[in-house]
C-alpha positions in Angstrom: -88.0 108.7 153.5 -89.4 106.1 155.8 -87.5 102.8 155.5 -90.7 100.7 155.8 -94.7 101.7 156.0 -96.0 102.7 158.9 -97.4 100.0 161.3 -101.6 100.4 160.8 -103.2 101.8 164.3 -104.5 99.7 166.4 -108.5 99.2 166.5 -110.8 100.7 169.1 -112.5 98.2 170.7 -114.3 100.4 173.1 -113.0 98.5 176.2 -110.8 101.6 177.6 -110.8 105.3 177.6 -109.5 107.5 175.0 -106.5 108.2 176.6 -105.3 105.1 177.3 -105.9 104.2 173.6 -103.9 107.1 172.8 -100.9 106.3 174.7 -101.2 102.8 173.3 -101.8 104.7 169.8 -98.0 106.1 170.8 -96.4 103.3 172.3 -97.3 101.4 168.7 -95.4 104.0 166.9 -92.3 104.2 169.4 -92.1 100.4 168.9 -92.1 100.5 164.7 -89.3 103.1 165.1 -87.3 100.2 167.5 -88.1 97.7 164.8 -87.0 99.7 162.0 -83.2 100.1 163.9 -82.7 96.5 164.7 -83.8 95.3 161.3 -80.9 97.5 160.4 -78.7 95.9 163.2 -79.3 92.1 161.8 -78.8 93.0 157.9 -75.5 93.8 159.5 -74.6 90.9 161.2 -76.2 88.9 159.0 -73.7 89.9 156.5 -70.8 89.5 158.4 -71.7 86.2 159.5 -72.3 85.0 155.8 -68.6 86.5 155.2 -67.1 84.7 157.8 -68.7 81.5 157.4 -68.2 81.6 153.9 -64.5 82.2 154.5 -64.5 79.1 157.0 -66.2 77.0 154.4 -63.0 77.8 151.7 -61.0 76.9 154.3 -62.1 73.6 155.7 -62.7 73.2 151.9 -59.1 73.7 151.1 -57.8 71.7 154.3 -60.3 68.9 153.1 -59.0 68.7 149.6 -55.6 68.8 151.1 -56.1 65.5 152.9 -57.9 64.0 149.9 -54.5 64.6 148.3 -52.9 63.3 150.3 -54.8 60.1 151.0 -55.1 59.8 147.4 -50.9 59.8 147.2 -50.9 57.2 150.2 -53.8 55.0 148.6 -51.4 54.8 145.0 -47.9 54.4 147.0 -49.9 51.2 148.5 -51.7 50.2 145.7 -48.0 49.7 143.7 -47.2 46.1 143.1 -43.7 45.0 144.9 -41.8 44.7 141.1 -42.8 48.2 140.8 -41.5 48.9 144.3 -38.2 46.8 143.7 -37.9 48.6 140.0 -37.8 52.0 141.6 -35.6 50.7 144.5 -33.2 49.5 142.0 -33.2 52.8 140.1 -32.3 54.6 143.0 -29.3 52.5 143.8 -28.1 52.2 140.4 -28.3 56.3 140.5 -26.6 56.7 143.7 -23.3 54.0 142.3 -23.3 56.4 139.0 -22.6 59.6 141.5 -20.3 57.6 143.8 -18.4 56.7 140.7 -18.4 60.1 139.7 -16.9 61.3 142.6 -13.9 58.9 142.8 -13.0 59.4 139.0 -12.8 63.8 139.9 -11.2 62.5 143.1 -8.9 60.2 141.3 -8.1 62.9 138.8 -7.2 65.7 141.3 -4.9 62.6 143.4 -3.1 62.5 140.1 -2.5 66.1 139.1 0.9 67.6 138.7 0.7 69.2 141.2 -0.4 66.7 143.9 1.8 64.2 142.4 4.8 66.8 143.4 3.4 67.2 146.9 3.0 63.8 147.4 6.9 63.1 146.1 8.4 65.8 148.4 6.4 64.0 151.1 7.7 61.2 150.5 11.4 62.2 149.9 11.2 63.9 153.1 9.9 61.1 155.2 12.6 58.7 153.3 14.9 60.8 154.2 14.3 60.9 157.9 13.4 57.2 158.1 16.7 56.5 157.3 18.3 58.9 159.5 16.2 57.8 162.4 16.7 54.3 161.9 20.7 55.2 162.2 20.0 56.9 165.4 18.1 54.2 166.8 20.7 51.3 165.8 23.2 53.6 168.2 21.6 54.5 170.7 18.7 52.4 171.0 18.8 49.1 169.6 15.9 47.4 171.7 13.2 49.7 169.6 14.3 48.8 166.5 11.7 45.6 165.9 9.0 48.7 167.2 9.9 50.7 164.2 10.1 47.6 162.1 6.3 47.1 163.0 5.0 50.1 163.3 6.3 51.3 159.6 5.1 48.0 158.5 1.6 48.9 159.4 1.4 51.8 157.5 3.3 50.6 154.3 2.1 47.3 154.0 -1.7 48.6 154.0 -0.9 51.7 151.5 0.5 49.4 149.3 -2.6 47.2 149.5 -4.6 49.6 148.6 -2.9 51.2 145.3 -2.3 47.4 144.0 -5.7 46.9 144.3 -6.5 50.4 142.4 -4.3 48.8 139.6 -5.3 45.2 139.8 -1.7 44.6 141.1 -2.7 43.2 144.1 -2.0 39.3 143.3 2.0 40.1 143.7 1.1 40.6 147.4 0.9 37.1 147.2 4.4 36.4 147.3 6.9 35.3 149.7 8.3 38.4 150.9 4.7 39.6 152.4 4.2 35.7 154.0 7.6 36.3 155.7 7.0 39.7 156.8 3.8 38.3 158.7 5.6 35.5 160.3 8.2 38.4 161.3 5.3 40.0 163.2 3.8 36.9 164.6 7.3 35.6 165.8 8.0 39.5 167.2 4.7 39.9 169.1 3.0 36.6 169.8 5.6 34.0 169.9 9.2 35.0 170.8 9.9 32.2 172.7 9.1 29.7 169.8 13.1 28.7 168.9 11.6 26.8 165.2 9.6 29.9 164.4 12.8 32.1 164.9 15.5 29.9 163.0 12.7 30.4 159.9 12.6 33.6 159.8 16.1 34.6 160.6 16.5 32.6 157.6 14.5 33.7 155.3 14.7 37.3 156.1 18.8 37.2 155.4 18.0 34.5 152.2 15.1 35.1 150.2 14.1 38.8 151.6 17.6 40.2 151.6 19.2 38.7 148.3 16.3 40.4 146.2 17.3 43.7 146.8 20.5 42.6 144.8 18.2 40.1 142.8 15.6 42.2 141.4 17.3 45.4 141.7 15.5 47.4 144.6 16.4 51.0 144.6 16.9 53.5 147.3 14.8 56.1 145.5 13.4 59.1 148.4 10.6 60.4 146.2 9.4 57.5 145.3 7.1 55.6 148.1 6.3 52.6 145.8 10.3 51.6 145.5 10.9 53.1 149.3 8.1 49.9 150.8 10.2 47.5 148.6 13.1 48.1 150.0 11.7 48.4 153.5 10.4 45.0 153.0 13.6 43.0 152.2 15.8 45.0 154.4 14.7 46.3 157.4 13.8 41.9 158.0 17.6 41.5 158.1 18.4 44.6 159.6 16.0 44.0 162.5 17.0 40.3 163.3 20.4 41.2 162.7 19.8 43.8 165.6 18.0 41.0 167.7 20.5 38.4 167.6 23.8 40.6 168.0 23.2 44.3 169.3 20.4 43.9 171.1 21.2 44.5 174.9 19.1 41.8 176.9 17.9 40.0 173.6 17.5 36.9 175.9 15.0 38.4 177.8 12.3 39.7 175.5 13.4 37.1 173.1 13.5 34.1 175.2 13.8 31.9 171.5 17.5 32.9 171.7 18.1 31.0 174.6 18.0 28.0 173.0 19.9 28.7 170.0 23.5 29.3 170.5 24.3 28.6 166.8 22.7 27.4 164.2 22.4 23.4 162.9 22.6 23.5 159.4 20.3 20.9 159.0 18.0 21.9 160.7 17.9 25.5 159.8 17.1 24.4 156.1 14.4 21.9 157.2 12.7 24.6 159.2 13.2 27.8 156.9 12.8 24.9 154.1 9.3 23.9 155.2 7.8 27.2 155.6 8.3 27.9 152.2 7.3 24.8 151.4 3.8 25.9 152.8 3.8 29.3 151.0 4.4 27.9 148.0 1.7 25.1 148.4 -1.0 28.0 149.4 0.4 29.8 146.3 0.4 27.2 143.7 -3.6 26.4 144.9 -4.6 29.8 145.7 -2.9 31.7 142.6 -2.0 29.2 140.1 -5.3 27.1 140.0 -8.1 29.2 141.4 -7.5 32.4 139.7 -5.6 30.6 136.7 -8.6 32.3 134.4 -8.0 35.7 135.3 -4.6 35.2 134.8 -4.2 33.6 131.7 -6.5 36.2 130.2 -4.2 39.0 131.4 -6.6 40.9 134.1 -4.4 39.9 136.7 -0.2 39.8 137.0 1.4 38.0 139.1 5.4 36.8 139.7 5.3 34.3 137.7 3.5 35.6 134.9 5.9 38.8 134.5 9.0 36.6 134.8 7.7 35.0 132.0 7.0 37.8 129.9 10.5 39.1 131.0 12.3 38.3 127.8 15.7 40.4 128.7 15.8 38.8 132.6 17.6 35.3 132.5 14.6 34.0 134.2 12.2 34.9 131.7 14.4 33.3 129.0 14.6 30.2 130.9 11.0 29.8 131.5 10.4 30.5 127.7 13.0 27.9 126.5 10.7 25.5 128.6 7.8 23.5 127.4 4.4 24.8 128.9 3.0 22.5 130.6 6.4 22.0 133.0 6.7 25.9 133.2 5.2 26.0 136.5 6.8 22.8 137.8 10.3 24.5 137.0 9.5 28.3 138.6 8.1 26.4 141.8 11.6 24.0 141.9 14.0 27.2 141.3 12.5 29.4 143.8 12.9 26.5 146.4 16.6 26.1 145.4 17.1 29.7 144.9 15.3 30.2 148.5 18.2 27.4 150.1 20.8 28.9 148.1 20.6 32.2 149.6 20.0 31.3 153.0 23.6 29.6 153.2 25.8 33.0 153.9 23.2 33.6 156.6 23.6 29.3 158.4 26.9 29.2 158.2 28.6 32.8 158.9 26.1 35.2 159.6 24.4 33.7 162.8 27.9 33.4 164.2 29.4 37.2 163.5 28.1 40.6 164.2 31.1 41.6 162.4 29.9 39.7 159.0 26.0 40.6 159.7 27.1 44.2 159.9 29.1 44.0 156.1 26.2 42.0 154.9 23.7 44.9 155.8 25.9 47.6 154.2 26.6 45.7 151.2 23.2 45.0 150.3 22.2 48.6 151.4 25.2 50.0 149.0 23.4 48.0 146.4 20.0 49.7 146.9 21.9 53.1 146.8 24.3 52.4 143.9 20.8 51.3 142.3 18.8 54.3 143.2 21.9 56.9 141.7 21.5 54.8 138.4 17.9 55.2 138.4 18.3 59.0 138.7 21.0 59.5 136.7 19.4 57.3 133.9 15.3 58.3 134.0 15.9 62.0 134.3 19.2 62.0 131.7 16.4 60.3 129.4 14.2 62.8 130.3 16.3 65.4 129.8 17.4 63.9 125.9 13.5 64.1 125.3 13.3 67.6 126.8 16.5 68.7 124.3 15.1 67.0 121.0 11.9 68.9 121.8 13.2 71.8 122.0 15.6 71.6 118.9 12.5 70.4 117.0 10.2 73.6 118.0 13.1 75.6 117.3 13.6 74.2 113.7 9.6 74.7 113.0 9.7 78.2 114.4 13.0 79.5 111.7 10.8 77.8 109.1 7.7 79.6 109.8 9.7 82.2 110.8 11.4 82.5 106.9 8.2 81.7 105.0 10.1 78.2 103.7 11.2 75.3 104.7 14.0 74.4 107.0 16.9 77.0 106.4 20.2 75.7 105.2 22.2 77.4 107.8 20.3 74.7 110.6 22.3 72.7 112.4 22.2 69.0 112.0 20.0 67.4 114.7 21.9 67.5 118.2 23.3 64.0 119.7 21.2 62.6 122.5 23.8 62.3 125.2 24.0 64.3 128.3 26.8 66.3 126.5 24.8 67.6 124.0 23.7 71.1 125.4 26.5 72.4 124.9 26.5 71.4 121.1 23.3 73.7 119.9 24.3 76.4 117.4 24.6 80.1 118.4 21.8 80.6 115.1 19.2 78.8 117.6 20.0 81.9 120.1 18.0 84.0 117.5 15.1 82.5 118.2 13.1 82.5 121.2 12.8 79.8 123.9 9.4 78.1 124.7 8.3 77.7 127.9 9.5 74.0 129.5 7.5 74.4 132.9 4.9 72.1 131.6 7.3 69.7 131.0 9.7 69.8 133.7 6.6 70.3 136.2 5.9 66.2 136.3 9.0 65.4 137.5 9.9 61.8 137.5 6.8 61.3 135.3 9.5 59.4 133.4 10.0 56.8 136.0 9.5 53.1 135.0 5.7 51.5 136.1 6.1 49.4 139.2 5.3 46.6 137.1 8.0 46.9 135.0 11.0 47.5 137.9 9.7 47.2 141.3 6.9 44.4 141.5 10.1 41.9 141.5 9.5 41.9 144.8 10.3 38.4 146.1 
């Protein structure tokens, strides 16, 4: 079947010869066929080319609605007003503090976990341990480094302890005069060891003020605990390393020039000078403390010296501050630390400048203090502990016969076991019958017992 009607023949004109219009006659039909193939070609291509161009028309369609998007977002981001802008801006921080805060409560949790808080004892015990060994050591064999590891011990404790008093809103006990007189310590050390005035100050006040609180507020020599371990590197290792400066130090002269000029000590003078600077920390405390944070203070967010010694009703202090009318309180705490501050510097004027022999009994005595204090603390929180751990027991024993008998308490219990150390050996063979709980939850906080800084060690000055 033909795929179009046949072209019409052409018309004799008469013009040519019959044979010619023949072969045009053929030619004509030759042609048609030709026509008839690349009408067939260009329904082909014509096709095609409508496919692909309406495949390029989705296309730049797509790509053109993609932009519109997009310039749509852009025009709306601009078209915001700057509260809006600020609004979300504000969101976005006040989202990122809620995850920060989130953080350091998990971290904070995890810090205080059993068993971190073990880790973290055995760490410090260990480095305790080996502090004071090494300081032996170095007194020996090495005298000239001891200020060295006097500084360089200082700059990691002092900081620590900055930070976890400011964790616990602690932080205005770092006030006191201890931490002014360890900075002088390190000025006079490292900036200014020819200054004879600075040096009589704080040979004074380190051997007064620093080293009678250890006996004062009862520092303990307590390994595990790093809190009590930088108290009592900050009032004695002061005396221990002037003491070390001004009679075992090979050379002192030289890298202390200050000594040159002081052969002994005028009594007079001594007190003016140590006398003065704590005149000047106690003026900077009274305005600093006393008056511009007197709010926060009275309103119990903040602790500070004063305001635990006077809450300290067993302390002789604390009664004496409370037997005293108000408004003079503070007149009376700043006049008894003075006097307290000259009283203890006396043994230091007038024997210790003069005798290594009397500097050395000094050092041991208060260090036998800090021991004799530490054995009591160990002997006395864990026994308690202990006593708790016993009456626990004898108590979960008792519930487990009575549930145990389907009454209550049997007869043939013993009567409840004295708390005193001796008192294990007191329980009655009956409670052998029964089986023992498990005490590793317990015993696994050791020294969880222990007293709050606040209440033992932030008497610190």
């Amino acid at each position: 079947m033909a795929s179009r009607p046949p072209s019409p023949s052409l018309p004799s004109k008469g013009y040519f010869s019959a044979p010619f219009e023949r072969f045009i006659r053929d030619e004509s039909s030759d042609w048609a066929s030709a026509f008839t193939l690349l009408d067939t070609i260009e329904t082909y291509f014509d096709s095609h080319v409508d496919l692909l161009q309406r495949k390029l028309q989705k296309q730049l369609q797509k790509h053109g609605d993609r932009l519109k998007l997009k310039a749509e977002e852009t025009f709306k981001i601009r078209e915001l007003s700057g509260d809006m802008l600020a609004e979300n801006f504000e969101r976005e921080i006040k989202n990122f503090k809620l995850k920060i805060s989130s953080r350091t409560t998990k971290l904070a949790a995890s810090w205080q976990s059993a068993k971190v808080v073990r880790t973290r004892e055995k760490v410090s015990f260990f480095f305790g341990v080996m502090t004071l060994l090494f300081s032996a050591l170095m007194f020996g064999t090495h005298p000239e480094w001891v200020h060295v590891a006097y500084t360089v011990m200082g700059l990691y404790l002092l900081p620590l302890r900055y930070i976890q008093y400011k964790q616990r809103a602690w932080h205005y006990f770092l006030f006191d005069l201890c931490y002014y007189v360890t900075i002088l310590n390190f000025i006079y050390i490292w900036f200014l060891p020819s200054n004879a005035a600075l040096f009589v100050a704080c040979y004074c006040l380190s051997h007064g003020s620093l080293a009678s609180a250890v006996i004062t507020w009862r520092n303990s020599l307590v390994f595990h605990d790093q809190d009590k371990v930088t108290s009592l590197f900050i009032h004695i290792y002061a005396p221990f390393t002037f003491t070390v400066i001004r009679h075992f130090y090979p050379g002192a002269s030289d890298r202390f020039p200050a000594l040159l000029q002081i052969p002994y000590l005028d009594p007079v003078r001594a007190m003016l000078l140590s006398g003065g600077i704590h005149c000047s920390w106690q003026l900077l405390y009274w305005k600093f403390v006393l008056v511009d944070r007197r709010a926060k203070i009275e309103s119990g967010q903040r602790t500070t010296s004063f305001s635990y010694l006077l809450n300290d009703q067993r302390g002789v202090i604390g009664k004496s501050l409370s037997a005293i009318p108000r408004k003079y309180r503070e007149a009376f705490f700043i006049g008894g630390q003075l006097f307290y501050a000259i009283l203890t510097e006396l043994p230091a004027v007038f024997l210790l400048y003069k005798s290594p022999l009397y500097s050395a009994a000094f050092l041991l005595l208060i260090f036998a203090v800090s021991v004799w204090n530490g054995g009591g603390f160990y002997i006395e929180v864990f026994g308690r502990k202990f006593e708790r751990e016993l009456e626990a027991l004898r108590k979960e024993l008792a519930e487990t016969t009575a549930r145990s008998s389907g009454a209550s308490t049997p007869n043939f219990l013993p009567t409840p076991v004295e708390t005193d150390n001796s008192s294990v050996g007191s329980i009655s063979p009956e409670y052998l019958t029964v089986p023992l709980p498990n005490l590793s939850s317990s015993s696994s906080d050791s020294g969880s017992s222990e007293p709050s800084p606040v209440s033992e060690e932030k008497k610190t000055s």
